[in-house]
C-alpha positions as CSV (number, residue, x, y, z in Angstrom):
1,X,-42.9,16.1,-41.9
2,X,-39.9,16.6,-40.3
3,X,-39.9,18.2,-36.6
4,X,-37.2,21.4,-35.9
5,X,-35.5,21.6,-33.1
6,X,-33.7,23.7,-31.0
7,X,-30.9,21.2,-29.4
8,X,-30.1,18.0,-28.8
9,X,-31.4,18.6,-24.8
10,X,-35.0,19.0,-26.9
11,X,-35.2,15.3,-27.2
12,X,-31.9,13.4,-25.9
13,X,-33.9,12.1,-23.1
14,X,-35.4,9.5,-25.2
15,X,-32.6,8.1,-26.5
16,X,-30.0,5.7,-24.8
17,X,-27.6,6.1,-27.2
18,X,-26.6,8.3,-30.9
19,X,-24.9,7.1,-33.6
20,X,-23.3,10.1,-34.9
21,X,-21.4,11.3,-38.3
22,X,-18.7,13.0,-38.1
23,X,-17.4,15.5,-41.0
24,X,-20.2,18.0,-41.7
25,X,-21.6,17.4,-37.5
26,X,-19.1,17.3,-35.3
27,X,-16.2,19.0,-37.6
28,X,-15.6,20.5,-40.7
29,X,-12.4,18.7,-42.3
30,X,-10.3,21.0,-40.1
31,X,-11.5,21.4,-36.8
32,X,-14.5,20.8,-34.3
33,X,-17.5,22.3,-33.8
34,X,-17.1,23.2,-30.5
35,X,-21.1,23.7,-29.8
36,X,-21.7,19.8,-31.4
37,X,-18.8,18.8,-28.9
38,X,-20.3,20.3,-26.1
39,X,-23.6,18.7,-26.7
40,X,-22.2,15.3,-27.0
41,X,-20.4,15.7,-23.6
42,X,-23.6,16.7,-22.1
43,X,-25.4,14.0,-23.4
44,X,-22.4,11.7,-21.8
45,X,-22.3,13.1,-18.6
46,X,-26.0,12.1,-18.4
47,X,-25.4,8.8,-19.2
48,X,-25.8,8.5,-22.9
49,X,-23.9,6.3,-25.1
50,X,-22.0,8.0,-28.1
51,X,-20.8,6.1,-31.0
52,X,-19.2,7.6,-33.8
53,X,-20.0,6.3,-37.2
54,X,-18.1,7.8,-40.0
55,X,-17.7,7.1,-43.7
56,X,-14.2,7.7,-43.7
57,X,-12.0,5.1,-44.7
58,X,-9.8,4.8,-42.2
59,X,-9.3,1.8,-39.2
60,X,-10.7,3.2,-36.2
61,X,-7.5,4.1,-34.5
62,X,-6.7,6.5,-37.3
63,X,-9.8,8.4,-37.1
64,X,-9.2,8.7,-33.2
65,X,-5.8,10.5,-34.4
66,X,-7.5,12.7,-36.8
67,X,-10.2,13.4,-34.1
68,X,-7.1,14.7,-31.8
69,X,-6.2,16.6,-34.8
70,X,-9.5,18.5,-35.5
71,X,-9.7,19.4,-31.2
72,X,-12.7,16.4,-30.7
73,X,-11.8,15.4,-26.7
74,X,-11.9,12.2,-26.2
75,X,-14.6,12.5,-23.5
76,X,-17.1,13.3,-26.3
77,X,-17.5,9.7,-27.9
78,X,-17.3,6.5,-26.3
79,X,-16.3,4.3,-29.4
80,X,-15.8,4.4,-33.3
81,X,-17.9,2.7,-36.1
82,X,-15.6,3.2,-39.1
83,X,-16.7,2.5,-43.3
84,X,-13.6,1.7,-43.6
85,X,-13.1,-1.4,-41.2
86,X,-16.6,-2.8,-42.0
87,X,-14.5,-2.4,-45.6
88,X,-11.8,-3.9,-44.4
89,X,-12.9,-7.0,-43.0
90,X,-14.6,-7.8,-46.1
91,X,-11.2,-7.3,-47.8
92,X,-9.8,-9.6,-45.8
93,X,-11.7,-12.5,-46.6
94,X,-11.6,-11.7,-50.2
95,X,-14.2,-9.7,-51.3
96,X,-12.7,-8.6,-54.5
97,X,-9.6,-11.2,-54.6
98,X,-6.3,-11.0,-53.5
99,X,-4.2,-8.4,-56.2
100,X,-6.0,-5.5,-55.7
101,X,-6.1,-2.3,-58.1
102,X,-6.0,0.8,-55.1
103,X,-7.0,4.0,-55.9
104,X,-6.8,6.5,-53.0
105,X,-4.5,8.8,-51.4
106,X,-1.5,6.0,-50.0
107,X,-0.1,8.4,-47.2
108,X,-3.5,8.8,-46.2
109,X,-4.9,5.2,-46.4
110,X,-2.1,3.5,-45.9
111,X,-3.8,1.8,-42.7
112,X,-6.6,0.6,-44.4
113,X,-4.5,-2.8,-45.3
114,X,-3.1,-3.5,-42.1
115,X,-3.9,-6.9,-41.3
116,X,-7.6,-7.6,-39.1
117,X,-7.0,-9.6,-35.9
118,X,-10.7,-10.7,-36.0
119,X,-10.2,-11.9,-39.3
120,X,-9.9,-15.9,-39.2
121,X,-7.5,-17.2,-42.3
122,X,-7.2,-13.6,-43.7
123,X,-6.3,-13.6,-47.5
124,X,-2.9,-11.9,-48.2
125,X,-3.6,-8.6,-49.8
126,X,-1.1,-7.2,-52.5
127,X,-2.0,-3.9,-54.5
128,X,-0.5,-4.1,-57.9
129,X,-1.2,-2.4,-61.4
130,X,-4.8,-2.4,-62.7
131,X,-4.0,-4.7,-65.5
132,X,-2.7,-7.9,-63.0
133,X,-5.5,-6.6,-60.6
134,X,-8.4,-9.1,-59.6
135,X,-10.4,-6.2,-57.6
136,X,-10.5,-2.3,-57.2
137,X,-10.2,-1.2,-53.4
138,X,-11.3,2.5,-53.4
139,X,-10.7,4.7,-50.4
140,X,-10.9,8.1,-52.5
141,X,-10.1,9.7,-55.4
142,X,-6.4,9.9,-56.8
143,X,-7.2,14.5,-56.8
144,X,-10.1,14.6,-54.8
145,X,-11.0,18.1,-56.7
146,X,-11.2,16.2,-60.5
147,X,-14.3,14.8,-61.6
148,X,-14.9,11.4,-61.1
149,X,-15.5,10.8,-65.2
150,X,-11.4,11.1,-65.3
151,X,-12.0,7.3,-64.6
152,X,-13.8,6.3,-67.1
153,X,-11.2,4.3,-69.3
154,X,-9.9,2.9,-66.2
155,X,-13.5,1.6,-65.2
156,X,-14.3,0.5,-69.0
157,X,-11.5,-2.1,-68.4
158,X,-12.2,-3.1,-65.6
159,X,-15.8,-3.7,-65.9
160,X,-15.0,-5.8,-69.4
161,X,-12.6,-8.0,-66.9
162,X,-15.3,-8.4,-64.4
163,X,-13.9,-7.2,-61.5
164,X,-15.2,-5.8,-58.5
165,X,-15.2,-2.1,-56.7
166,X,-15.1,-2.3,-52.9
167,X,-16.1,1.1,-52.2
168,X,-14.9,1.8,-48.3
169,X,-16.4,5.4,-48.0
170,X,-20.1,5.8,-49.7
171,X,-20.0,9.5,-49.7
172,X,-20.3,10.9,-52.3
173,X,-19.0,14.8,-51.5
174,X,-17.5,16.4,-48.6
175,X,-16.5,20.0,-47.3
176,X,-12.9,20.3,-46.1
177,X,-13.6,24.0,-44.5
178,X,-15.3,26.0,-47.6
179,X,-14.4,23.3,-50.1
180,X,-15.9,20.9,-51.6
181,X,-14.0,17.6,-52.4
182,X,-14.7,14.0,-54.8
183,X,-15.2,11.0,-52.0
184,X,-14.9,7.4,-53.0
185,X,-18.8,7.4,-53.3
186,X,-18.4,9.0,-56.3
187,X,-16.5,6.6,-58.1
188,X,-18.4,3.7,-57.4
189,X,-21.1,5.3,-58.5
190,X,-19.9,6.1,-61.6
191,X,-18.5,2.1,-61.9
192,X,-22.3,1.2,-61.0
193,X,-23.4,3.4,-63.9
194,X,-20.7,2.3,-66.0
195,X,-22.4,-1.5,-65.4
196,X,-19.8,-2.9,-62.6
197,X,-20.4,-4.1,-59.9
198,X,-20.0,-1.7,-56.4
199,X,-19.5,-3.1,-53.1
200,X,-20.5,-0.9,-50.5
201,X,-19.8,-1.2,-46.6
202,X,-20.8,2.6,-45.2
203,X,-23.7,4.4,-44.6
204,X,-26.5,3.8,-45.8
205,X,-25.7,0.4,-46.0
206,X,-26.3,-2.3,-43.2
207,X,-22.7,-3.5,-42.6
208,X,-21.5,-0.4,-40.8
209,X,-24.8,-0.1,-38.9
210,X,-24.0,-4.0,-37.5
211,X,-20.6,-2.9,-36.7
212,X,-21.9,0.0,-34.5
213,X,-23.8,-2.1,-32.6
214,X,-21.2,-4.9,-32.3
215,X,-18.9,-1.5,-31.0
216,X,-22.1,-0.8,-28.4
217,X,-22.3,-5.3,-27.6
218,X,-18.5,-4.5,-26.8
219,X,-19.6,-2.1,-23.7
220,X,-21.5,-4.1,-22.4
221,X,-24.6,-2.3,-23.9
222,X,-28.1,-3.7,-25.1
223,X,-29.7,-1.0,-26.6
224,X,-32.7,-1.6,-28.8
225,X,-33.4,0.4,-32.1
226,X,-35.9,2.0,-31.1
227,X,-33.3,3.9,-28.2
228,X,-30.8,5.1,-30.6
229,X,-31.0,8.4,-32.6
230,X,-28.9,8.7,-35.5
231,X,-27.3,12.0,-36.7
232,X,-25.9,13.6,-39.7
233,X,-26.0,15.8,-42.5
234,X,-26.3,13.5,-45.6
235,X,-30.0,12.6,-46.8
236,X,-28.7,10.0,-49.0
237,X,-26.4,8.2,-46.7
238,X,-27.3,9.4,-42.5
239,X,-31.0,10.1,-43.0
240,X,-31.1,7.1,-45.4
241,X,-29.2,5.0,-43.2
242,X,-31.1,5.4,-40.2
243,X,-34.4,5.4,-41.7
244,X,-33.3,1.9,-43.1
245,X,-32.5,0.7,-40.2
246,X,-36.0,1.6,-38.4
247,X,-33.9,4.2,-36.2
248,X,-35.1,7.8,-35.4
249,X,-33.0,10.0,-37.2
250,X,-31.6,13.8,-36.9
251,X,-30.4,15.6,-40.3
252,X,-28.0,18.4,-39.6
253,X,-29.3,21.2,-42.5
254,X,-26.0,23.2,-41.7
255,X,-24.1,20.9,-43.2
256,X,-24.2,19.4,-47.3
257,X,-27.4,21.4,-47.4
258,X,-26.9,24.4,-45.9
259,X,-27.7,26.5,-49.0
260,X,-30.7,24.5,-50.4
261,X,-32.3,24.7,-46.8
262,X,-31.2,28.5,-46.0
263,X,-29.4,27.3,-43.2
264,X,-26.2,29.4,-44.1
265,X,-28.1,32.7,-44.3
266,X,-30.4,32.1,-40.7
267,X,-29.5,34.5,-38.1
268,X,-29.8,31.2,-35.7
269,X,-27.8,28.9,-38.3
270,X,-31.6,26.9,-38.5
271,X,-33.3,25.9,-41.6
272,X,-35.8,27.7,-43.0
273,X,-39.2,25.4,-42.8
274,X,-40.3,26.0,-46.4
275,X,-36.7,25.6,-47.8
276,X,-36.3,22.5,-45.5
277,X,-39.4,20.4,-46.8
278,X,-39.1,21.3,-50.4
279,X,-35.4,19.6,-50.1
280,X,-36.7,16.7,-47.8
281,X,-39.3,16.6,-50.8
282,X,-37.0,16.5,-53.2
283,X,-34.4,14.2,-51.7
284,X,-37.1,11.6,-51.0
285,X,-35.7,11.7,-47.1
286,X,-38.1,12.4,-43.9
287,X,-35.7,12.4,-41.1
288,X,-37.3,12.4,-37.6
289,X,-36.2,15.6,-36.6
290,X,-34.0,18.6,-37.8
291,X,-31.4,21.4,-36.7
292,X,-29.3,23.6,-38.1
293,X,-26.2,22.8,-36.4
294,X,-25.6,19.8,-33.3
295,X,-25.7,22.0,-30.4
């Protein structure tokens, strides 16, 4: 059963350093959190280690821009784990071959094909119509507010040509504010479904968890599992994630599940302990502890 807490101060101590989602934790799509923010400086100025590990599927040098957007200081992280570069790297060495079918938002995701220095003999990467396409890179929906089954002709042919969806951001929903949007997630779930084949480089799955602690190797820090706390507000991909990985884990109920754990209606913003394990129970998740909010 999972343990409630107060703050992060209730049990930082035993942790050297936090691997910590973004959207849903430390912002809401539109700007920060400034209680989370505050926490994760305090943890710093103790000495702690904070890498952010986000879904999104952007390189980590645009999610530092977006962070500057959404009022996240830089002295509240000390280095970005990205889906979207574990994503990218496997792009690179041609993952789902070289004409690529893109589905996403381009203005947004433009960045996600700029070239990877640490890539050795990258393969050149051109996006071209589904039918000439080899692969499907998917950063996001095409309307992030249409249901995914819009994609279901497109996904018929290309699961008769056998090609392959590289999926760079596992979520599945997300709340921009107060609404709730499609993520790329979605999509390759519905390919999976469909009987194609899903490639997956975000939380829950190992890749991004390697690349956060090749960001940590790159400090000059040795931290063993058993030392880092993950934190976030998905069961199926934070929680899961972490749990995977043999790492302690902290689900922020404020978040996806805010309603289903009475979080939203708490004079405190904390779950409700009843409401709280009868979603755990239901999710299949056990996170090591829980809050409402990071604070």
């Amino acid at each position: 059963m999972t343990q409630i807490i107060a703050s992060l101060s209730d049990v930082s101590d035993r942790y050297d350093a936090l691997f910590v989602d973004l959207w849903g934790c430390v912002h809401n799509g539109i700007t920060a959190y400034p209680e989370a923010v505050a926490a994760l400086q305090a943890y710093r100025a103790k000495g702690g280690i904070v890498v952010l590990v986000t879904n999104s599927p952007k390189p980590r040098a645009g999610v530092m821009s977006q962070l500057a957007d959404f009022n996240v200081p830089a002295d509240a992280y000390d280095t970005i784990a990205t889906s979207g570069d574990s994503a990218r790297a496997a792009m690179f060495t041609g993952a789902v071959g070289e004409k690529v079918y893109f589905m996403g938002e381009w203005q947004r995701d433009e960045g996600f094909f700029t070239p990877l220095e640490v890539i050795d003999n990258p393969v050149t990467i051109s996006r071209v119509p589904l039918a000439e396409a080899e692969g499907i890179v998917c950063c996001g929906p095409f309307d992030t507010m249409a249901d995914p089954d819009v994609n279901r002709a497109d996904f018929l042919y290309a699961k008769t040509k056998g090609m392959k969806l590289l999926c760079a951001n596992p979520d599945i929903v997300v709340d921009r504010g107060e609404t709730r949007e499609w993520c790329a997630g979605a999509l390759a779930r519905l390919y999976t479904e469909m009987g194609g084949e899903s490639l997956y480089f975000g939380k829950p799955h190992p890749p991004i968890y390697d690349l956060a602690r090749r960001r940590l190797a790159a400090l000059g820090k040795d931290i063993p599992d058993s030392a880092i706390l993950a934190i976030g507000d998905g069961p199926h991909t934070d929680i899961a994630g972490g749990m995977g990985e043999n790492i302690d884990t902290l689900f922020i109920t404020g978040g996806l599940a805010a309603r289903e754990t009475k979080t939203d209606i708490h004079p405190d913003l904390q779950p409700d302990a009843e409401a709280l394990n009868a979603y755990l129970e239901k999710e299949m998740s056990s996170p090591t502890f829980s809050i409402g909010r990071l604070r």
